[in-house]
NUMIRO-100648 format. One record per atom (N, C-alpha, C): y, x, z. Coordinates in pm, whole numbers, padded with zeros to 5 digits, always signed. Atoms other than C-alpha are relative to their C-alpha. Layout:
% residues N
YXZ
...
***
This chain:
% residues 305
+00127-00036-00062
+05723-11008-02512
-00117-00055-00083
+00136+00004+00082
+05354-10985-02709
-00059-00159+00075
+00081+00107-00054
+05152-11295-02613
-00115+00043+00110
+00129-00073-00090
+04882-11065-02484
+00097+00033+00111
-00017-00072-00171
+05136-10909-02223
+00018-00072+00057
-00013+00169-00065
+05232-11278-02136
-00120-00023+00054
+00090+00017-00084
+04910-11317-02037
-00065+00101+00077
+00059-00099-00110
+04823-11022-01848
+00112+00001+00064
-00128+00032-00119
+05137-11015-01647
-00071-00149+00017
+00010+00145-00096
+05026-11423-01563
-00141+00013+00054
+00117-00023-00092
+04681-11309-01509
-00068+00144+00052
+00012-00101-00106
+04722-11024-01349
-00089+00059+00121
+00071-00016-00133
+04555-11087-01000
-00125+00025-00044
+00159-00026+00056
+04239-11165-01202
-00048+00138-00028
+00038-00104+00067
+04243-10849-01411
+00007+00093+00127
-00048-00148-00086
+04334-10641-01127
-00137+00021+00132
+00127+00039-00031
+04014-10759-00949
-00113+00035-00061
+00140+00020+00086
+03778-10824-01223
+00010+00155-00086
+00050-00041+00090
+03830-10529-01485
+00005+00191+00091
+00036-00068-00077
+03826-10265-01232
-00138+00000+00071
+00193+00008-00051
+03457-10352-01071
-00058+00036-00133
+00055+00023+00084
+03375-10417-01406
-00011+00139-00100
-00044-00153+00097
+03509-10082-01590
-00096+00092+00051
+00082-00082-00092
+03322-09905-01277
-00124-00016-00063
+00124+00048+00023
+03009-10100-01328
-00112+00027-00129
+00038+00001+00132
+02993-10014-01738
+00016+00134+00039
-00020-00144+00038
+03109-09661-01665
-00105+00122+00002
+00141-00045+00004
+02777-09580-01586
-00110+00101-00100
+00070-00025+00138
+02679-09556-01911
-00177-00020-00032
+00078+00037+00021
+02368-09756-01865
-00076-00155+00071
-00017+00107-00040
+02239-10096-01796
-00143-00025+00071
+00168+00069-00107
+01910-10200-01500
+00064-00078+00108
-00055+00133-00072
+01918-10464-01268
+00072+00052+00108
-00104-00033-00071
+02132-10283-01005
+00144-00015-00071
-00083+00026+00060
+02388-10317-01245
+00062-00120+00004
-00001+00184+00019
+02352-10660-01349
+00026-00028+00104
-00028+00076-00116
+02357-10767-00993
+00164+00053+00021
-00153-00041-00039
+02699-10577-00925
+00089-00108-00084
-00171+00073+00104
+02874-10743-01239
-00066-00121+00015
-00007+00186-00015
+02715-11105-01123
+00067-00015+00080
-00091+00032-00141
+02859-11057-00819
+00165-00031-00052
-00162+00046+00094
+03212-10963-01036
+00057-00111-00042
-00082+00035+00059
+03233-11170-01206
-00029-00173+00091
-00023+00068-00100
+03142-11470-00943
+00087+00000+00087
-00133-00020-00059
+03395-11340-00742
+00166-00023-00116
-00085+00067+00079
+03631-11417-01046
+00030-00169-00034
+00005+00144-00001
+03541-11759-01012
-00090-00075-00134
+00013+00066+00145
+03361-11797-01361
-00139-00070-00012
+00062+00146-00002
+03091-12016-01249
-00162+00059-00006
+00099-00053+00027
+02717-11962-01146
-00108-00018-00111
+00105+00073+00065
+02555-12149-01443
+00065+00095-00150
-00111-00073+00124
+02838-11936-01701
-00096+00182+00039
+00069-00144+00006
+02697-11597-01516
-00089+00034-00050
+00171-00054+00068
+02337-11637-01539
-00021+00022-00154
+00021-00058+00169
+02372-11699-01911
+00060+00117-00049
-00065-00125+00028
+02609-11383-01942
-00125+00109+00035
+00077-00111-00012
+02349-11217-01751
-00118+00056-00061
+00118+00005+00081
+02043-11328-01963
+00002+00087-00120
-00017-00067+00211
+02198-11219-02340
+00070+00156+00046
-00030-00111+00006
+02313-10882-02156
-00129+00034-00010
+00105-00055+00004
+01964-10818-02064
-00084-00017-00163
+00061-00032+00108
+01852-10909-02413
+00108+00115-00142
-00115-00101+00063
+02121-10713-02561
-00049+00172-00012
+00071-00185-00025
+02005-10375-02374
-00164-00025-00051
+00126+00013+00038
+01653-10469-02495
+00004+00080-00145
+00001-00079+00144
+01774-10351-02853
+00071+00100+00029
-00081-00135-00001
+01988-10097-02725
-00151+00099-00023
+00075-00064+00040
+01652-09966-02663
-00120+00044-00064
+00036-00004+00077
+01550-10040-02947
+00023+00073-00114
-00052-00073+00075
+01771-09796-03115
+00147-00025-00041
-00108+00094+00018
+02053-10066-03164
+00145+00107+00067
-00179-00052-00127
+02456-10010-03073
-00028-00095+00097
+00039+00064-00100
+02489-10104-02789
+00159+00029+00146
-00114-00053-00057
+02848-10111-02610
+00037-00101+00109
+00008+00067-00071
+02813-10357-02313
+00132-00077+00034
-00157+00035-00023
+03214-10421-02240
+00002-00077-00081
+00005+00124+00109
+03234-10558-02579
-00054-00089-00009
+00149+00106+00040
+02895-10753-02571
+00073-00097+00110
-00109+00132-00118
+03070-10938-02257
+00069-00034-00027
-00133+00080+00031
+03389-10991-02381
-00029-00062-00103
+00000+00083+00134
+03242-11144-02721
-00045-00128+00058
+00030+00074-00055
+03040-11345-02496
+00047-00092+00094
-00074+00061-00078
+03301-11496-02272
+00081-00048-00097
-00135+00055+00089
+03530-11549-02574
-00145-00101-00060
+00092+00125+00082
+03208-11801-02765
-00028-00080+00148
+00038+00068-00056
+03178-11958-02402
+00123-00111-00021
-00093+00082+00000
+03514-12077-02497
+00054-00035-00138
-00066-00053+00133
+03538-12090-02879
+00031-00146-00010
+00017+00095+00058
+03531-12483-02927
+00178-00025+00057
-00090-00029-00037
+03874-12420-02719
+00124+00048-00110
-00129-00083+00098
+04093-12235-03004
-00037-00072-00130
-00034+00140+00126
+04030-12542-03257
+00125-00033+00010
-00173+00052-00001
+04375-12734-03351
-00085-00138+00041
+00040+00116-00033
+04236-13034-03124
+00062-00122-00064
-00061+00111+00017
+04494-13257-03229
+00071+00049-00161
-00113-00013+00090
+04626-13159-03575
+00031-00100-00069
-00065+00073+00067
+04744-13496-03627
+00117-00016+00089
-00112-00008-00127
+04998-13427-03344
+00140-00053-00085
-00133+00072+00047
+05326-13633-03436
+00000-00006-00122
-00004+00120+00120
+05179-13841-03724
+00092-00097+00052
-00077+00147-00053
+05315-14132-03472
+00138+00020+00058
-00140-00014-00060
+05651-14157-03341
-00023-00125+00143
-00015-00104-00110
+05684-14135-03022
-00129+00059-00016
+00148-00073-00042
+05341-13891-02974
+00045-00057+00142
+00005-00044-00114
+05253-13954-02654
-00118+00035+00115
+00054-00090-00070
+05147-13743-02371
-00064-00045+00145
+00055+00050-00102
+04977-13892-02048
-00015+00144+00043
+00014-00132-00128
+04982-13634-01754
-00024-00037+00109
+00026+00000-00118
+04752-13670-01504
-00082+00082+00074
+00064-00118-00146
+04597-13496-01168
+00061-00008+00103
-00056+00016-00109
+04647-13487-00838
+00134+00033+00038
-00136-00013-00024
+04986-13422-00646
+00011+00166+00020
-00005-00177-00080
+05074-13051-00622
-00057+00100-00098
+00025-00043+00089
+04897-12972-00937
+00091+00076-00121
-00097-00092+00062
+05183-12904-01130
+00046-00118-00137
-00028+00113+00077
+05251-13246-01341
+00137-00003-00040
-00227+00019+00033
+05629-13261-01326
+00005+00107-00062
-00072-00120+00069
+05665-12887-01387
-00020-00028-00155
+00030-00026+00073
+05448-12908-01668
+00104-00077-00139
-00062+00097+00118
+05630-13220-01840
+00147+00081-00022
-00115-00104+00081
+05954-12983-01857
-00065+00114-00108
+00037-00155+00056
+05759-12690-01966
-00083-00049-00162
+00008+00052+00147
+05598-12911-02271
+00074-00084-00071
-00172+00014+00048
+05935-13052-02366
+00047+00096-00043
-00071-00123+00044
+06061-12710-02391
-00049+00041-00112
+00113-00055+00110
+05746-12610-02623
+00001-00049-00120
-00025+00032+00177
+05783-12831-02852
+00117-00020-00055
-00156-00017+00063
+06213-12822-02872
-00034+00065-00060
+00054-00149+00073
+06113-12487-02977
-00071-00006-00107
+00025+00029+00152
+05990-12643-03290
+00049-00143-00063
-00140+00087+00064
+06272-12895-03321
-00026-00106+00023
+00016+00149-00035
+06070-13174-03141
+00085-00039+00114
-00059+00039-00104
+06266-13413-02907
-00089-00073+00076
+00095+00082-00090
+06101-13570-02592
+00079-00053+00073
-00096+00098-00107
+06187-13795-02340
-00119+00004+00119
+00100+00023-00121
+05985-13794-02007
+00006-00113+00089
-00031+00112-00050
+05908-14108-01833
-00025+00062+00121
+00055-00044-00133
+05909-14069-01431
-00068-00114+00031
+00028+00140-00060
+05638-14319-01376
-00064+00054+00141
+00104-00034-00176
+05517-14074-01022
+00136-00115+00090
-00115+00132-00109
+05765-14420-00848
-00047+00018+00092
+00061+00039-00154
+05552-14398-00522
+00099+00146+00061
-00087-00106-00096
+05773-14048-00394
+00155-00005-00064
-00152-00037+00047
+06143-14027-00391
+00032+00112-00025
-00020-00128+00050
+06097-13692-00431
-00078+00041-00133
-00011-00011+00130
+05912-13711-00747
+00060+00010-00136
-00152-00014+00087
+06168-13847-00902
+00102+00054-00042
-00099-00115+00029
+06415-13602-00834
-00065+00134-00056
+00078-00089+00068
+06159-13380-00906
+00008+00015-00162
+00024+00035+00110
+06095-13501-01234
+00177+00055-00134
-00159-00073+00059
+06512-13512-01310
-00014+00156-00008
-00022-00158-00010
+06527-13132-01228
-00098+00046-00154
+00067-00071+00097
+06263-13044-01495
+00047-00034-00138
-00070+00077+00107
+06395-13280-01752
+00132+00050-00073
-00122-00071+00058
+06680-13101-01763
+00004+00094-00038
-00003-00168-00002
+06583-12758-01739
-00103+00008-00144
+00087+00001+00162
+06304-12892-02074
+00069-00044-00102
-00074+00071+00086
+06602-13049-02224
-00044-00181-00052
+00055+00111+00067
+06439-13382-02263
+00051-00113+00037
-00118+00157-00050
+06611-13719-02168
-00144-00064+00077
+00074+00031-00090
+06457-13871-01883
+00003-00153-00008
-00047+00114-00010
+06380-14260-01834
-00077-00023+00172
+00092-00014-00132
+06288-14347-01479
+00125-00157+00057
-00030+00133-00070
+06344-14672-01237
+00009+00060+00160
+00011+00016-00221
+06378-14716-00832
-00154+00043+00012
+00156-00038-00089
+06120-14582-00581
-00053-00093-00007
+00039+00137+00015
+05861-14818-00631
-00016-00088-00067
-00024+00086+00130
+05887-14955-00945
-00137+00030-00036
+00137+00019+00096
+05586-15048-01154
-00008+00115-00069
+00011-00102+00066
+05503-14733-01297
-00019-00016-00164
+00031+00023+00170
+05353-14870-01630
+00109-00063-00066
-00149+00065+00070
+05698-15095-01647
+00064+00139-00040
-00092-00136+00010
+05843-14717-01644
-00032+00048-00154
+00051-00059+00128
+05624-14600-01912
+00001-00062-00131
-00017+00108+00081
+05689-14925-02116
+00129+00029-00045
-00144+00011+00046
+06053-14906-02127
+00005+00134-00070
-00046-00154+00063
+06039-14521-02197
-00045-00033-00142
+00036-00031+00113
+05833-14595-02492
+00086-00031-00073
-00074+00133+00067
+06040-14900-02649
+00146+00080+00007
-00122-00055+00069
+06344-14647-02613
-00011+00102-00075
+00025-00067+00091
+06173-14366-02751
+00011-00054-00140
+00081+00055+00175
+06063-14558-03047
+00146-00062-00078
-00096+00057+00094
+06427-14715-03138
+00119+00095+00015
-00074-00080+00003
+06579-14398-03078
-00061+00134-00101
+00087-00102+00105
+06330-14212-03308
-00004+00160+00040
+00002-00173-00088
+06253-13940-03097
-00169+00007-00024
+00168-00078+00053
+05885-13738-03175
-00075-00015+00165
+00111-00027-00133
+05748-13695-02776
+00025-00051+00098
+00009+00071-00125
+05686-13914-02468
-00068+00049+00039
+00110-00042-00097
+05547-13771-02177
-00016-00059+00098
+00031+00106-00086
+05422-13985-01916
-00015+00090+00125
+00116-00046-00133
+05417-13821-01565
+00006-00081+00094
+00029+00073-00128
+05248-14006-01329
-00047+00085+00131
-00012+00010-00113
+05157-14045-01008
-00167+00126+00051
+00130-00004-00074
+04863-13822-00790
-00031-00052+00088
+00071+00023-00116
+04844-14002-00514
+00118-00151+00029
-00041+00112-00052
+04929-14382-00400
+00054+00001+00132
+00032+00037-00116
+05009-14521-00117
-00091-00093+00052
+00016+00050-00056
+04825-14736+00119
-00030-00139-00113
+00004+00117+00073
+04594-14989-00043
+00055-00040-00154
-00087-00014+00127
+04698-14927-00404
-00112+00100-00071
+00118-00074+00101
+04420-14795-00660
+00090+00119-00091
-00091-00135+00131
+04565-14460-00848
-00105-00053-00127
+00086+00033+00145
+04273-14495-01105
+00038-00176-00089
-00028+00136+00059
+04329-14875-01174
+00171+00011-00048
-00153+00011-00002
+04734-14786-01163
+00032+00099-00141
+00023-00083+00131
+04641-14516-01455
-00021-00091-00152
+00046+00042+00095
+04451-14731-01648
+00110-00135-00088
-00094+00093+00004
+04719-15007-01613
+00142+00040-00125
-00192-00052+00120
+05009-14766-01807
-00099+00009-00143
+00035+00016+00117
+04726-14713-02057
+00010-00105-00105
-00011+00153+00060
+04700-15069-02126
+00147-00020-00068
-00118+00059+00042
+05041-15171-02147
+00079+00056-00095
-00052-00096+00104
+05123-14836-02394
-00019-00097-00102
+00054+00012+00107
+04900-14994-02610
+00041-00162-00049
-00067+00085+00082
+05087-15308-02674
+00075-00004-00061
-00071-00050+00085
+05317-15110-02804
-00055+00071-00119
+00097-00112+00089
+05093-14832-02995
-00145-00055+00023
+00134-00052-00004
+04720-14924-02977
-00042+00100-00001
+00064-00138-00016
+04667-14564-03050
+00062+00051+00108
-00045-00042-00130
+04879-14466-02737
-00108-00015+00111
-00068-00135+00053
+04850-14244-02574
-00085+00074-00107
+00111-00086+00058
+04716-14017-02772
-00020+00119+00027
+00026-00094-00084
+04682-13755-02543
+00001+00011+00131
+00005-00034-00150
+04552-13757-02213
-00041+00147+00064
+00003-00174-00065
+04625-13379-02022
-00046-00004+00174
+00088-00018-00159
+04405-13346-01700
+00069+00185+00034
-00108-00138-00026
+04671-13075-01505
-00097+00000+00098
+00100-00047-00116
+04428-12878-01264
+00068+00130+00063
-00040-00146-00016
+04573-12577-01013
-00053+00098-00052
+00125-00092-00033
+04367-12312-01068
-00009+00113+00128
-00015-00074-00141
+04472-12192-00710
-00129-00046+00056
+00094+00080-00100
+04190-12465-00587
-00097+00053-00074
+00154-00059+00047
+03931-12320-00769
-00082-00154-00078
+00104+00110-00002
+03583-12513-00836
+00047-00124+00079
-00005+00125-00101
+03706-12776-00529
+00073-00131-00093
-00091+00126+00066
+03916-13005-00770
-00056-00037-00098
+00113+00067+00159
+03633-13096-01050
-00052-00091+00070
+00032+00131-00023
+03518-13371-00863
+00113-00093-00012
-00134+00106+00016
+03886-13528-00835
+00011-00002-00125
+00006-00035+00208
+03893-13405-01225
-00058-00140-00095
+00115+00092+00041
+03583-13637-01311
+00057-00133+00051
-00083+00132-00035
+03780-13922-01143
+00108-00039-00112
-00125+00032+00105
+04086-13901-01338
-00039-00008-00149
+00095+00035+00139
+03897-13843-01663
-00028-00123-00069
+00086+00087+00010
+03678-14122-01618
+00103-00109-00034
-00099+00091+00021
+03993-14325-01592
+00087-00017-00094
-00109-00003+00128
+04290-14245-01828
-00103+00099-00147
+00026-00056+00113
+04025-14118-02074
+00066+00173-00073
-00035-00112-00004
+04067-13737-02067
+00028+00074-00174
+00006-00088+00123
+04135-13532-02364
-00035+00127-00040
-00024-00193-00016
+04241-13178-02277
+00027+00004+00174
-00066-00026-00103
+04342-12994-01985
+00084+00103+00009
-00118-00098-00018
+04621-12801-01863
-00028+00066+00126
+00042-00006-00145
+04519-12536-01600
+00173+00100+00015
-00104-00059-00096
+04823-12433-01388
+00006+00041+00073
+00008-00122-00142
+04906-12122-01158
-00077+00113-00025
+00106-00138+00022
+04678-11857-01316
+00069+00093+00087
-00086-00046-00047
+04961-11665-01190
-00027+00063+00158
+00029+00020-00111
+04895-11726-00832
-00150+00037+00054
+00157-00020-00055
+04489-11631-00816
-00024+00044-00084
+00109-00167+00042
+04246-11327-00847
-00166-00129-00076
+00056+00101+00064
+04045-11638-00952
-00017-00021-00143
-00078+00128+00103
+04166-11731-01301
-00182-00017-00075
+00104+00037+00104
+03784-11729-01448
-00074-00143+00044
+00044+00127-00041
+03773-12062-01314
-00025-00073-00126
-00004+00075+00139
+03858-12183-01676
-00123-00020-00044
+00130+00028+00034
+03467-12137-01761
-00094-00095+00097
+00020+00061-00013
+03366-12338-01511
+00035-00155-00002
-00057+00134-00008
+03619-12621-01535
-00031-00024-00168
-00010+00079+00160
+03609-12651-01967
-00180-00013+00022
+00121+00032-00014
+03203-12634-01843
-00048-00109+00045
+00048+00157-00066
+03181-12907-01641
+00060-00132-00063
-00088+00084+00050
+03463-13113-01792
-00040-00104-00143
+00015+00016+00136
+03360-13103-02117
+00146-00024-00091
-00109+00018+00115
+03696-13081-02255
+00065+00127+00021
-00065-00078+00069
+03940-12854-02439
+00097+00076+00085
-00170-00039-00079
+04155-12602-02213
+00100-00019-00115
-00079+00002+00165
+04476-12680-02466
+00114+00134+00054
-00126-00110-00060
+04766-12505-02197
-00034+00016+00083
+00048-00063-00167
+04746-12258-01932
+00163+00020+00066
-00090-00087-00066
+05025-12154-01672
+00037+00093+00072
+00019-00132-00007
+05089-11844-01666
+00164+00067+00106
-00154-00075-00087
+05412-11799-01421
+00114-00177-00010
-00088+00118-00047
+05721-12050-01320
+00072-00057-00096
-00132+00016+00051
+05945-12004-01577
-00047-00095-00107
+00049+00084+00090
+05979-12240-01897
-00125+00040-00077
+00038-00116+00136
+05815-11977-02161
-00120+00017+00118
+00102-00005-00061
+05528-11952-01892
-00114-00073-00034
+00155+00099+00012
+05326-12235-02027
-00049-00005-00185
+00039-00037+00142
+05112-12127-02343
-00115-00094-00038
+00141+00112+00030
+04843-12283-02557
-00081+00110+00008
+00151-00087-00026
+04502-12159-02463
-00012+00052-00075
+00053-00054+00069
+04400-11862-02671
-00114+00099+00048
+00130+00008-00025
+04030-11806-02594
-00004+00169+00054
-00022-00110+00038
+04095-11427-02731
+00098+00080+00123
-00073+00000-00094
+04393-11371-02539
-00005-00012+00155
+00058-00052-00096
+04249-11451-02207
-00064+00088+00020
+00138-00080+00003
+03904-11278-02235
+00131+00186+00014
-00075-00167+00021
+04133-10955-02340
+00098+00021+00134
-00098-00049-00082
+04396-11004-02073
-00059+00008+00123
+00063+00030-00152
+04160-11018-01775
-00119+00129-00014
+00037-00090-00003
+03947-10769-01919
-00001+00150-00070
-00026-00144+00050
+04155-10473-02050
+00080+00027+00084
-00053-00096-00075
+04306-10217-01879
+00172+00000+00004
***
C-alpha cells in the first residue's frame, strides 16, 4: 500500500467531511465573502484551529485580489500549499543524529488512554524494520494493567521488555532498562511511563525524576521526549500537553487515533500551540499504522478526492 492511501484510509473521517464542503465551496468557480465564510466554517469544523483559519482566510483573500488582477488563480491549490507551509518546519529530519548513542532513548509521555503503550510497540516495530533493536521499559508501575499492557505490545513490536512489580519506582525501571540495554548493545530504549498517579504522588515531579536518573547514565538521555496526544480529544488536551512538556522537556509529538475522528485538522492547532514537531501520526491499530509525519501527505489525504 502507497503511503498516500495509508493515510487516507487513516484519515478518512476527516476527508470525508472536510473535502466534500470544501470541493462544493471551490466548485463555484469564484471567491466573495459568502464563500470564505462557508470554508471557515469547514474547515473549523475540521478542527484546524481559529487563529490557523483566519490566516488561511486572509492570504485567500489576497490571493483572489490578483486573480483579479489577471493572475492564475486556482483556490484548492492556494489552500493546500498553504496548509502544507503551516506545517513545513514539520518534514525536517528533527533528529538526524538518531542512534549516534547506544541505547537512543525514547521518553513517552501523555496522559492515560492516549495511546503510550500502543505506541512503544508500534515504534519498536518501525525501527526493526531498519534492523534496529529496542527494549521497552514498563516504568507506567502505578496500574497492573499497564504492565500487562505494555508485555502485549512488546511482543507484538518484537522488542524485549524490562519491567518490575506494581509499584516499583518507575525511574528504578527506567534505570535498570538502560544499564541492560547498554551491556547488551542494543540501539533503542523506550521509556513508557505513567499518565496518571495515584493519590498524593506528583506525575510531573515522577517524570522529571526518570529524567534525572537516565542521565547518570547518559547525560544526553533521553534524547527524545514524544508528547503522545489522542486526536479523538481534540483542542481539550493542550493544556495537559503544556504540563507534560514543561516537565520531561518536550521534543516532538506523536498524535494518535486520526483514525477515529472527522477531526484530524487538529494537528494545526496542536504543532501551533505546542511549538513542536508532529514527528508520528496514528493512522489505524495495526503495527504498520504508525507513520512519520509527512506534511504533504496529510494536506493531500484530507483534501483529495
Amino acid at each position: 500500500m502507497s503511503l498516500l492511501l495509508r493515510f487516507k484510509e487513516g484519515l478518512a473521517k476527516t476527508r470525508a467531511r472536510t473535502i466534500s464542503r470544501i470541493a462544493g465551496i471551490f466548485g463555484r468557480g469564484h471567491i466573495d465573502d459568502q464563500i470564505l465564510e462557508e470554508l471557515e466554517d469547514a474547515l473549523l469544523e475540521a478542527d484546524i484551529g481559529v487563529d490557523t483559519v483566519e490566516e488561511l482566510i486572509e492570504k485567500l483573500r489576497e490571493n483572489d485580489s490578483g486573480r483579479k488582477r489577471g493572475e492564475d488563480f486556482d483556490p484548492l491549490k492556494i489552500l493546500k500549499s498553504l496548509l502544507v507551509d503551516q506545517l513545513t518546519d514539520c518534514s525536517l529530519l528533527v533528529h538526524p543524529e538518531r542512534f549516534t548513542q547506544k541505547p537512543w532513548v525514547i521518553l513517552l509521555v501523555g496522559v492515560n488512554g492516549s495511546g503510550k503503550t500502543t505506541t512503544s510497540g508500534k515504534l519498536a516495530h518501525y525501527y526493526g524494520r531498519q534492523g534496529k533493536t529496542s527494549v521497552i521499559a514498563a516504568a507506567d508501575t502505578f496500574r497492573a494493567a499497564g504492565i500487562e499492557q505494555v508485555e502485549i505490545w512488546a511482543k507484538m513490536g518484537n522488542a524485549r521488555l524490562v519491567k518490575q512489580k506494581t509499584g516499583a519506582d518507575p525511574a528504578a525501571v527506567a534505570f535498570d532498562a538502560h544499564q541492560s540495554a547498554l551491556s547488551r548493545g542494543e540501539d533503542l530504549l523506550i521509556v513508557d511511563t505513567a499518565g496518571r498517579l495515584q493519590a498524593k504522588r506528583n506525575l510531573m515531579e515522577e517524570l522529571g525524576k526518570i529524567s534525572r536518573v537516565l542521565q547518570k547514565k547518559d547525560p544526553t538521555a533521553p534524547h527524545e521526549v514524544l508528547l503522545v496526544l489522542d486526536a479523538t480529544t481534540g483542542q481539550n488536551g493542550l493544556s495537559q500537553a503544556r504540563g507534560f512538556t514543561a516537565a520531561a522537556g518536550g521534543t516532538g509529538i506523536v498524535v494518535t487515533k486520526l483514525d477515529g475522528t472527522a477531526r484530524g485538522g487538529v494537528i494545526f492547532p496542536i504543532r501551533k500551540e505546542l511549538g513542536l514537531p508532529v514527528e508520528f501520526v496514528g493512522l489505524g491499530e495495526g503495527l504498520e499504522d504508525l507513520q512519520p509525519f509527512e506534511p504533504k501527505l496529510f494536506v493531500d489525504a484530507i483534501m483529495e478526492a
